[in-house]
C-alpha positions in Angstrom: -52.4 -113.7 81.5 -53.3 -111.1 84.2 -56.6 -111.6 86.3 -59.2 -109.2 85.7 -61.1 -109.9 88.5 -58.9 -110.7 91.3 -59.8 -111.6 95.3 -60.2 -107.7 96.2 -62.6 -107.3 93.2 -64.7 -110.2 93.6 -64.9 -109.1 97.6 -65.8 -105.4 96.7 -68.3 -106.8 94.5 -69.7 -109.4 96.2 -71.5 -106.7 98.0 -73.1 -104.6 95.6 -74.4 -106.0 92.4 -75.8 -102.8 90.9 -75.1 -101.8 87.6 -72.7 -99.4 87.7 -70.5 -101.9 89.8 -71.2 -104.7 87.6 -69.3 -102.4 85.0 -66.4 -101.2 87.7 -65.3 -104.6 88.2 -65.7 -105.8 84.6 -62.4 -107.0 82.8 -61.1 -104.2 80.5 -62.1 -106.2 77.5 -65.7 -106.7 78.6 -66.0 -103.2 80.0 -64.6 -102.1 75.9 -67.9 -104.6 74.7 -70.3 -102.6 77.1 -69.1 -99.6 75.9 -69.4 -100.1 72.3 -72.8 -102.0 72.7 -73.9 -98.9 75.0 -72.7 -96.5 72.3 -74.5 -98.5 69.6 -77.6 -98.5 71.2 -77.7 -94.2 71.5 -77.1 -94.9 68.2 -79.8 -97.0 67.2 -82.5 -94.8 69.3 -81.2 -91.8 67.1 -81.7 -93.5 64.1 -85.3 -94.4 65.3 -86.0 -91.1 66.3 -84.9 -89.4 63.2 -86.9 -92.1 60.7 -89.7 -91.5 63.1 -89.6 -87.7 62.6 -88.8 -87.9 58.7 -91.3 -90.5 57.5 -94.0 -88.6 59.2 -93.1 -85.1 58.1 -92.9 -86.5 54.4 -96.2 -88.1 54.2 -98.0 -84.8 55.8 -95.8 -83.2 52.9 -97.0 -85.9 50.5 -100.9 -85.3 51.4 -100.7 -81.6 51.4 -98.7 -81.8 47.9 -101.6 -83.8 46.7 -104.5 -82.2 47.5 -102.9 -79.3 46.0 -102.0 -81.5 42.6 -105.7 -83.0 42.7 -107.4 -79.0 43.5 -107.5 -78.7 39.3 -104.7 -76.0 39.6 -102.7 -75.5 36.9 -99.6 -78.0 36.7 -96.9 -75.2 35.3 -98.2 -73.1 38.2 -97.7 -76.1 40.7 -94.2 -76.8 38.8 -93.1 -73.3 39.4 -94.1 -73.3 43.2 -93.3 -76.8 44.3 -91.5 -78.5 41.2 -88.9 -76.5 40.6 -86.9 -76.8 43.5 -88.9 -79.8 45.5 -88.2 -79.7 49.3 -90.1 -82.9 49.8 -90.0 -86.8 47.7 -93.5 -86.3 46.2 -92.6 -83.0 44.7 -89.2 -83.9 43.4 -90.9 -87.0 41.6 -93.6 -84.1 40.1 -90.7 -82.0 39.5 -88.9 -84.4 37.7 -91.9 -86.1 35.0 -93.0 -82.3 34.7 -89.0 -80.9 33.9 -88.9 -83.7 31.7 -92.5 -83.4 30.1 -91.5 -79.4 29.6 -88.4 -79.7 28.0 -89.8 -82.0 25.0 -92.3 -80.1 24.7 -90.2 -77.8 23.7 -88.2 -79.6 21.0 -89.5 -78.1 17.6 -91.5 -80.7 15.5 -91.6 -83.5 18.0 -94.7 -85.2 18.6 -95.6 -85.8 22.5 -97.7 -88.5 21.8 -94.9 -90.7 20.8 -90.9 -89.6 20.4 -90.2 -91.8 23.3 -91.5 -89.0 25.6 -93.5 -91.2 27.9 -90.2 -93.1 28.4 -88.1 -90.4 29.6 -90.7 -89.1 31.7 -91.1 -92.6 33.6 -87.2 -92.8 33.4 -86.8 -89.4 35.6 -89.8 -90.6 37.5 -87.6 -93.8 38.6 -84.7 -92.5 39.1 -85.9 -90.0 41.2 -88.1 -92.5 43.7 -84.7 -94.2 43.7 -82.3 -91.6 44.9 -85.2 -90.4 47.2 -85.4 -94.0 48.7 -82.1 -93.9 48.9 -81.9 -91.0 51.1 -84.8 -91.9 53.5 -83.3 -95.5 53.6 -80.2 -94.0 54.8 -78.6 -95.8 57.9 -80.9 -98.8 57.5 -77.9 -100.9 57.0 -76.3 -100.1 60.8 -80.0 -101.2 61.8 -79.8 -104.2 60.0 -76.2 -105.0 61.0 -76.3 -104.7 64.9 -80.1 -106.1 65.2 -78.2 -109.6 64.3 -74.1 -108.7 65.7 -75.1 -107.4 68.9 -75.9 -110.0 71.0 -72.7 -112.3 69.0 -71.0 -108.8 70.6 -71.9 -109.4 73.8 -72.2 -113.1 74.5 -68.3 -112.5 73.4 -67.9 -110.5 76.8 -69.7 -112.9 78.7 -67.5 -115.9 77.4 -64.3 -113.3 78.0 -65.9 -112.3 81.5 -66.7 -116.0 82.7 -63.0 -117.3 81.7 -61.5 -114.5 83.7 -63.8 -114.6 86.9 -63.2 -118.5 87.5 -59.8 -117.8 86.7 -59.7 -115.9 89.3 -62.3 -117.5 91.7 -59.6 -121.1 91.0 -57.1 -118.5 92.6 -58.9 -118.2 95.8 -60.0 -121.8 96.3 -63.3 -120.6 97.4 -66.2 -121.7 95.6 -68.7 -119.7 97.5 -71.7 -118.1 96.3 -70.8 -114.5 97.4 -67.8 -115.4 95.6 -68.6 -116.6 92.7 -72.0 -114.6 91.7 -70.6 -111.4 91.3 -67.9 -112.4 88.6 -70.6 -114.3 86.7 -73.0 -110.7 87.1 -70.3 -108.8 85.6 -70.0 -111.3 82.5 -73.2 -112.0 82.0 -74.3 -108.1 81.8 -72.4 -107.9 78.8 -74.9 -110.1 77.0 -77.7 -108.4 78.6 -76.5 -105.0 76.8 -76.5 -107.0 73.9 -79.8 -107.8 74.2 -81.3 -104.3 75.4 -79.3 -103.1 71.7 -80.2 -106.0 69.2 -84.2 -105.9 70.3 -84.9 -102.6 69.4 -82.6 -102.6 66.2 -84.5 -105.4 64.9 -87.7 -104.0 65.5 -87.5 -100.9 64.5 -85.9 -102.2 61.1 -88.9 -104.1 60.4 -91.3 -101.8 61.1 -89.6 -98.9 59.3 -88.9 -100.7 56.1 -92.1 -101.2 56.0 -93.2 -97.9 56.3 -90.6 -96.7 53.5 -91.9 -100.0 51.5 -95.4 -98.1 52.2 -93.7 -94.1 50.7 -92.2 -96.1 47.5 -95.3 -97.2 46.9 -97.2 -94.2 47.1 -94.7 -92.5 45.0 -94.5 -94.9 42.7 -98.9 -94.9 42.3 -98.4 -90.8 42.0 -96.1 -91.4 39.5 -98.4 -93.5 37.4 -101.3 -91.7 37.6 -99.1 -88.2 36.9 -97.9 -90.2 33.5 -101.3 -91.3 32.9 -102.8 -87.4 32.8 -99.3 -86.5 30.9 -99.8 -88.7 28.1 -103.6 -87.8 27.9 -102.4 -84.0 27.4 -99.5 -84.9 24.9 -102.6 -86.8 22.6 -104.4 -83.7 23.2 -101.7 -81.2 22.0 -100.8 -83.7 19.1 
């Protein structure tokens, strides 16, 4: 097996421990774990940003949707402006009990108040909080998955790092500090990487499922009280 930190290495290194050179001198296979763990954290800071940016803007959009639903407008006006073609989660679940609500209303004969209108209009309700959830829950799962791999990931380098640098340091027969500290640097940054990935991965998926876990609700509570005043207006028509 070749060395992957040999005597010129471990010399070159021994004096200057910065990061960059810590990554020079890694072994190819530790250097491939840095990189992937460095790549997975730009990853995980977009992700961050983007929920960040998304859950915000669609609970502004949720407020200003409802004070417009609550103003005592009419609900085919709002339906035409905002239901019709949503651009936000609260108005496609509107969107979707109103389309619903319309169209049996428009069966000949059929009696809103029963005909198993209510049920299709909480049906379309829940399938659209679904498929909306779905959407804003999108990437969860790489945050979920490298919160727990990433430091496996990079304690993998070290192990790959360590074997490698006392190879090598056996080579020299020379068990000196300047010697030896630089391999073990090299090995054990891959772990740290790890770490600096997993942390914020771990966090930020707690505190953002939350905060969709928070949306669901909300949509879910529209959703109920929406049904609540269409039912009331199918007993009034019938």
């Amino acid at each position: 097996m070749d060395q992957a930190v040999n005597a010129a290495n471990l010399g070159a290194a021994a004096s200057d421990l910065s990061l960059w050179s810590l990554f020079l001198h890694a072994a190819i296979i530790v250097k491939l774990v840095m990189i992937g763990l460095a790549v997975s954290s730009i990853v995980v800071w977009g992700i961050i940003f983007d929920k960040i940016v998304t859950l915000r803007r669609v609970n502004r959009e949720a407020s200003a949707f409802e004070d417009k639903f609550w103003s005592g407008g009419s609900l085919d006006d709002l339906y035409e402006s905002d239901g019709a073609k949503p651009l936000h989660p609260m108005a496609a679940v509107f969107g979707a009990a109103m389309g619903e609500w319309r169209r049996s209303a428009r069966i000949a004969g059929i009696d809103l108040a029963r005909g198993g209108v209510k049920e299709r209009v909480d049906r379309a309700m829940n399938i659209t909080i679904t498929r909306e959830m779905e959407r804003l829950g999108r990437w969860m799962i790489f945050l979920a998955t490298i919160g727990p791999v990433a430091p496996f990931i990079g304690l993998f380098g070290t192990v790959w790092g360590i074997m490698h640098a006392f190879g090598s340091i056996a080579a020299m027969h020379n068990t000196n500090l300047a010697v030896v500290a630089p391999g073990i640097s090299e090995a054990l940054f891959a772990t740290a990487i790890g770490l600096v990935t997993a942390i914020p991965a771990v966090i930020a998926y707690n505190v953002i499922s939350n905060s969709l876990a928070l949306f669901e609700d909300r949509m879910a509570a529209f959703g109920t009280e929406f049904a609540a005043i269409l039912s009331r207006q199918s007993e009034e028509r019938g």
